[in-house]
Structures are given as C-alpha cells and as structure tokens.
C-alpha positions in Angstrom: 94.5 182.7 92.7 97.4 185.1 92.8 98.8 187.4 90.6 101.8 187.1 88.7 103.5 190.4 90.9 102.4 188.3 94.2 104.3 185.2 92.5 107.3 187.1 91.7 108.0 189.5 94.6 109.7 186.8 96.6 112.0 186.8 94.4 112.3 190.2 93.1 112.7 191.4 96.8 116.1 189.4 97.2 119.8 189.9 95.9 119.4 187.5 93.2 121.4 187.7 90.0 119.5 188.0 87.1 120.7 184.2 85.7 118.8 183.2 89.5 115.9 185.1 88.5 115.8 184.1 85.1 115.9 180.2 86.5 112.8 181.0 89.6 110.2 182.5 86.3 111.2 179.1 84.7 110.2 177.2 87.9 107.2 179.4 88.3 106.3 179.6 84.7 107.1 175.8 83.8 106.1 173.3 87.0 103.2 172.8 89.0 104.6 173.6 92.0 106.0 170.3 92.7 109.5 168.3 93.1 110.9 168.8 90.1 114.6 166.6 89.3 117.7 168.7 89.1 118.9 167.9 85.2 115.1 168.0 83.9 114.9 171.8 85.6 118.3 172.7 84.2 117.4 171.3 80.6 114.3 173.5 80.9 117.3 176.6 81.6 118.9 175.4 79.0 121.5 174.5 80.8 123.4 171.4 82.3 123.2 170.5 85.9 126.7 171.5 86.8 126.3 174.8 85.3 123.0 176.0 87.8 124.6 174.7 91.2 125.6 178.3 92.5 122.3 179.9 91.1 120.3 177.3 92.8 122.3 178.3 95.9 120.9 181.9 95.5 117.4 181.0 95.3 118.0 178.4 98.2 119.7 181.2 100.4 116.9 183.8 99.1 114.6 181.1 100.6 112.2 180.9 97.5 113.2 177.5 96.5 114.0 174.2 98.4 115.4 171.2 97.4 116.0 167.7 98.4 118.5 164.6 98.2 116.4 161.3 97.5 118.8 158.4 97.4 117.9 155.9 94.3 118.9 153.6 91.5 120.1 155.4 88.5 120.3 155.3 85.0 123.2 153.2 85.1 121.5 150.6 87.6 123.5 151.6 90.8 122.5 153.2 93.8 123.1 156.8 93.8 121.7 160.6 95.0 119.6 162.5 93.0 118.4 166.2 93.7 114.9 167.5 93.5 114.2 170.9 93.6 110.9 173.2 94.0 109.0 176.8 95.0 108.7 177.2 98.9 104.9 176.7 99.7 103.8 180.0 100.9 100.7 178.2 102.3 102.5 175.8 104.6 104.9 178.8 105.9 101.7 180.8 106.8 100.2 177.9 108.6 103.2 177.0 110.5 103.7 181.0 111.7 100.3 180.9 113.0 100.5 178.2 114.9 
C-alpha cells in the first residue's frame, strides 16, 4: 500500500497552482481510483464544471490525471459528450516502460 507522500509527490513535484492541487487531494482523497464524471468531481470541489476546466488542464499537462470523452444520452434525452476524469495508474505506466 503506499503512503500518503508516495501518493502526493506526483503532484507536488509539478507547477501546479494550489486550486489544481487542492482538486488532485480531492481525487485522491475522495475516488477509488476510477472514472469519475466531470460535474460529480467538480461538485465534490465545490465547484461547477465550467469553473475547473483550466485546473484540470494543469493536472492533465502535469500528467497526474487523465480524462476521457464518452459520447451518451443525457439528462435531457439527447445524444451528447460527457467527460470523465481520473488518477494516471502508476501500475500500468511501470508495466508499459518495462516492456
């Protein structure tokens, strides 16, 4: 299991701002580690989706986050993107540098 400093030095080794940061220990602190949707991750900010686009871009770009475009039906019944986001997996980096 690692410890919390192994968790957080990804992000604590990059230019982040500190709203960025604030919003990774939420992903770390908060998910399992899986795909988490875009307005459920900024209510858990307390925050609205429109207002964490550019500090998703600075974890994205500090490569300790990805995220992904699924296309599906929303709310409203019609056909539209939604964004996921979620922690890079160490694990599968590791594997693929070895091989």
């Amino acid at each position: 299991m690692a410890t919390p400093t192994d968790v957080l030095t990804p992000a604590l080794a990059s230019g982040i701002s500190d709203r960025a940061f604030r919003m990774y220990c939420v992903l770390v602190l908060r998910t399992d580690g899986g795909w988490v949707p875009v307005p459920l991750f900024a209510g858990m900010c307390g925050m609205r989706s429109h207002q964490i686009r550019l500090f998703l871009t600075e974890l994205r770009t500090a490569g300790v986050i990805e995220t992904e475009r699924r296309y599906g039906v929303g709310a409203t019944g019609r056909k539209t993107w939604h964004t996921f986001v979620r922690l890079v997996d160490d694990n599968a980096t590791a594997t693929e540098g070895a091989a």
